[in-house]
Backbone as CSV, one residue per row, in Angstrom:
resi,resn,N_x,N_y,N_z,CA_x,CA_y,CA_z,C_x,C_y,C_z
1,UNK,10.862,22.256,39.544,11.303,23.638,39.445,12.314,23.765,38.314
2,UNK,12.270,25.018,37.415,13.209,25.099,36.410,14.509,25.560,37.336
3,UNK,15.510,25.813,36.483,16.633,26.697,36.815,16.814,27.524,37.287
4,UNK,15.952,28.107,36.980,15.385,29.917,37.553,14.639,29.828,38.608
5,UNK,14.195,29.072,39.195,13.329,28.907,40.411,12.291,29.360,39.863
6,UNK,11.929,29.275,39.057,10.188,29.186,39.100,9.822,27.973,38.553
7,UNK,8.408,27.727,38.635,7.564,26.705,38.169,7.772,26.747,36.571
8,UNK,7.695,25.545,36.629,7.722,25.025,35.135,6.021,25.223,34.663
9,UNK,6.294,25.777,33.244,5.075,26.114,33.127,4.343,24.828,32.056
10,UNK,2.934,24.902,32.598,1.666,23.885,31.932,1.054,23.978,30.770
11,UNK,0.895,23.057,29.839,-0.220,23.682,29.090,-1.866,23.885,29.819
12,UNK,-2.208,24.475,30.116,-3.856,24.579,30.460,-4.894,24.827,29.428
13,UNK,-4.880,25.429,28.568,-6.179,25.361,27.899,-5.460,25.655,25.976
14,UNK,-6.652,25.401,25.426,-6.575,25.979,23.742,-7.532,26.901,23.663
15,UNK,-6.958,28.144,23.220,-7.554,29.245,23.110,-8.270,29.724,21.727
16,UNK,-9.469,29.997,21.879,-10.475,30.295,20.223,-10.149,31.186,19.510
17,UNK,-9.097,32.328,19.850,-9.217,32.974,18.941,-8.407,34.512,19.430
18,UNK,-7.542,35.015,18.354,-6.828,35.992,19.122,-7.130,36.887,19.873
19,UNK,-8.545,37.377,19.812,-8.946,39.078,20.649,-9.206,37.705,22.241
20,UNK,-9.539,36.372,21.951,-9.899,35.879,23.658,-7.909,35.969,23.904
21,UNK,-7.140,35.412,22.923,-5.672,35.366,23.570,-5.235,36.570,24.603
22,UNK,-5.698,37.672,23.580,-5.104,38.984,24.055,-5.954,39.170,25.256
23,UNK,-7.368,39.039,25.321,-7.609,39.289,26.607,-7.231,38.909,27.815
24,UNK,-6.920,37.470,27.713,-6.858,36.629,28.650,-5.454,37.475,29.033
25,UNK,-4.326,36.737,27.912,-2.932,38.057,28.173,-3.439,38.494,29.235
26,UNK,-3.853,39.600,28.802,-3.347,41.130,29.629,-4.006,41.361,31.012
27,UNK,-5.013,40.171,31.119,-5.787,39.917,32.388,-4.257,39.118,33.073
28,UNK,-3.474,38.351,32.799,-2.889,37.690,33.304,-1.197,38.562,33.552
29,UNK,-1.343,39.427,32.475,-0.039,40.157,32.658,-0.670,40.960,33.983
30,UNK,-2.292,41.695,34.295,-2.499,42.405,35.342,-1.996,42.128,36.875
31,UNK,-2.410,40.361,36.300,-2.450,39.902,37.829,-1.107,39.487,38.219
32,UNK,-0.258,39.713,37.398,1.062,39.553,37.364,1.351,37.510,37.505
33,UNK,0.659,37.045,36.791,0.772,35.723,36.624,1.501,35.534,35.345
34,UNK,2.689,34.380,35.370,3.872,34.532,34.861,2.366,33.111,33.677
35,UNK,2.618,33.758,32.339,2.174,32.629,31.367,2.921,32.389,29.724
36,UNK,2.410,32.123,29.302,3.198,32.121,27.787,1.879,31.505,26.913
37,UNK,1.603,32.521,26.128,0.843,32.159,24.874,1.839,31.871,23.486
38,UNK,1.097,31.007,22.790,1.401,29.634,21.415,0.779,29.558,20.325
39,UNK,0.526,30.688,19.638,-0.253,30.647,18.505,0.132,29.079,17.697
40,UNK,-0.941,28.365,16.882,-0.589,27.852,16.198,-0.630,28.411,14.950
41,UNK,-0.734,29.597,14.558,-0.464,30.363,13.035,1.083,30.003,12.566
42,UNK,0.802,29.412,11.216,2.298,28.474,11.009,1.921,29.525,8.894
43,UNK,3.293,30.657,8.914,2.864,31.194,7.329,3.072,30.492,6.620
44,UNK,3.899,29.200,6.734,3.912,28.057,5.820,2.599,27.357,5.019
45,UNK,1.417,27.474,6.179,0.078,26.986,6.103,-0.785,27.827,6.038
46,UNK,-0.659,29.080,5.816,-1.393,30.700,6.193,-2.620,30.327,7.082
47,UNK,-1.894,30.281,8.337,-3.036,30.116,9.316,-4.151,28.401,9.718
48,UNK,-4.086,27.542,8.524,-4.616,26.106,8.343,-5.146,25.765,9.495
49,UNK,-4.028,25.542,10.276,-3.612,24.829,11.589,-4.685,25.249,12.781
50,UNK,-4.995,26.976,12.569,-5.947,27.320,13.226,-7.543,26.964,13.243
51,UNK,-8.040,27.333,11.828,-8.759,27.242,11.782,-9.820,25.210,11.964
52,UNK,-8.262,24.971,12.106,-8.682,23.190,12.881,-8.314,23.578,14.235
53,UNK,-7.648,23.406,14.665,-7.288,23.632,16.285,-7.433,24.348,17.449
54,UNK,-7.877,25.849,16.514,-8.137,26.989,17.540,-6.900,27.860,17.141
55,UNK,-6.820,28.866,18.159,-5.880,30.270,17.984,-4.509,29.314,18.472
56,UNK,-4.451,28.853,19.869,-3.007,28.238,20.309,-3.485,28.199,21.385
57,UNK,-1.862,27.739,21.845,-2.473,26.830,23.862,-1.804,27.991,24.816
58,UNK,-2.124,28.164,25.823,-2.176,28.945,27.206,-1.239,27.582,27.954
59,UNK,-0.272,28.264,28.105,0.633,27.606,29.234,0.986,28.744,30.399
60,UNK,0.600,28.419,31.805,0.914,28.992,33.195,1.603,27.577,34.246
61,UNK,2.289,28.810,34.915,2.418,27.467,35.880,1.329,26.945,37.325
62,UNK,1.469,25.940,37.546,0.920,24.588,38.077,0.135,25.971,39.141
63,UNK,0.890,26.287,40.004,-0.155,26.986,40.805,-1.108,27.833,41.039
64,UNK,-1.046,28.404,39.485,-1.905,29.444,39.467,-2.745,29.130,38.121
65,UNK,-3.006,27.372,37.941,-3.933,26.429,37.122,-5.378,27.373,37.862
66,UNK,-5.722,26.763,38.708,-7.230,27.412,39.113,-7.695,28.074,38.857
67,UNK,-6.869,29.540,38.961,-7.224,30.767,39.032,-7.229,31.483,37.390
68,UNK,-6.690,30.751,37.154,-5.999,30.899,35.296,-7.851,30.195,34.948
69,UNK,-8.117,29.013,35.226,-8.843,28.551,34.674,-10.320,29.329,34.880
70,UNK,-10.467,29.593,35.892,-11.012,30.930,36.714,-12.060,31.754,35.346
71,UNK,-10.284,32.756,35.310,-10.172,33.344,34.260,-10.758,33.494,33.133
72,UNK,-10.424,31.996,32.284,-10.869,31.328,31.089,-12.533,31.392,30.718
73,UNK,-12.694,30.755,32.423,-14.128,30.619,32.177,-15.305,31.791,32.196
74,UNK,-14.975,33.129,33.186,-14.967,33.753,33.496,-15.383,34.704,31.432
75,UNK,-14.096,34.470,30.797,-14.176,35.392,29.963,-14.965,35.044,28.590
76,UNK,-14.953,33.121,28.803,-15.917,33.020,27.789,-17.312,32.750,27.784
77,UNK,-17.788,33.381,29.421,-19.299,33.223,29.421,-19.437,34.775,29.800
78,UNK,-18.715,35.523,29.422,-18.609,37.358,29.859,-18.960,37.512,31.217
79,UNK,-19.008,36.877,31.791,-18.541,37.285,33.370,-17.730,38.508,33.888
80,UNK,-16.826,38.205,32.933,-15.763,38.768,33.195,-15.992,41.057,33.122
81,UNK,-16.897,40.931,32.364,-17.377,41.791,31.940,-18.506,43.035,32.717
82,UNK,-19.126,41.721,33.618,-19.993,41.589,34.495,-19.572,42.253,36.136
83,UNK,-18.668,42.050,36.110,-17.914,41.939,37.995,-17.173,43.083,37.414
C-alpha cells in the first residue's frame, strides 16, 4: 500500500497507439478505476521511441488487473463496440 492508502499502481499492458490510449482512458476514468497512462513520446526524439515500442504503458492497480485487462482485450478485438 502507498501512503495514501491506495494500491500501488502496475504496469499492465503497452498500448498501440493514442486514439486506443484515450479510449481505454476514458473507459477507465468511467468505471472510476484509478490508472495512469505513459506516453513514450520523448520531443527530444520526435516521437522515435514510439514508433519502436508502441504509444506507452497502462499502469492500474493490482486489483483491478483483470478487469483492466478485460478492457484491453475487449477494445482491441471491438467487442467493446459490440455490447
Amino acid at each position: 500500500m502507498s501512503q495514501d492508502g491506495q494500491s500501488e499502481l502496475v504496469k499492465i499492458a503497452v498500448l498501440d497507439n493514442a486514439i486506443e490510449a484515450q479510449l481505454i482512458g476514458s473507459i477507465l476514468d468511467q468505471r472510476g478505476i484509478p490508472h495512469r497512462l505513459r506516453s513514450y513520446y520523448d520531443t527530444a526524439y520526435d516521437g522515435l521511441f514510439q514508433m519502436q515500442k508502441g504509444w506507452g504503458k497502462l499502469y492500474v492497480t493490482q486489483s483491478h488487473r483483470q478487469e483492466v485487462l478485460q478492457v484491453i482485450e475487449d477494445v482491441r478485438c471491438n467487442d467493446f463496440f459490440n455490447t
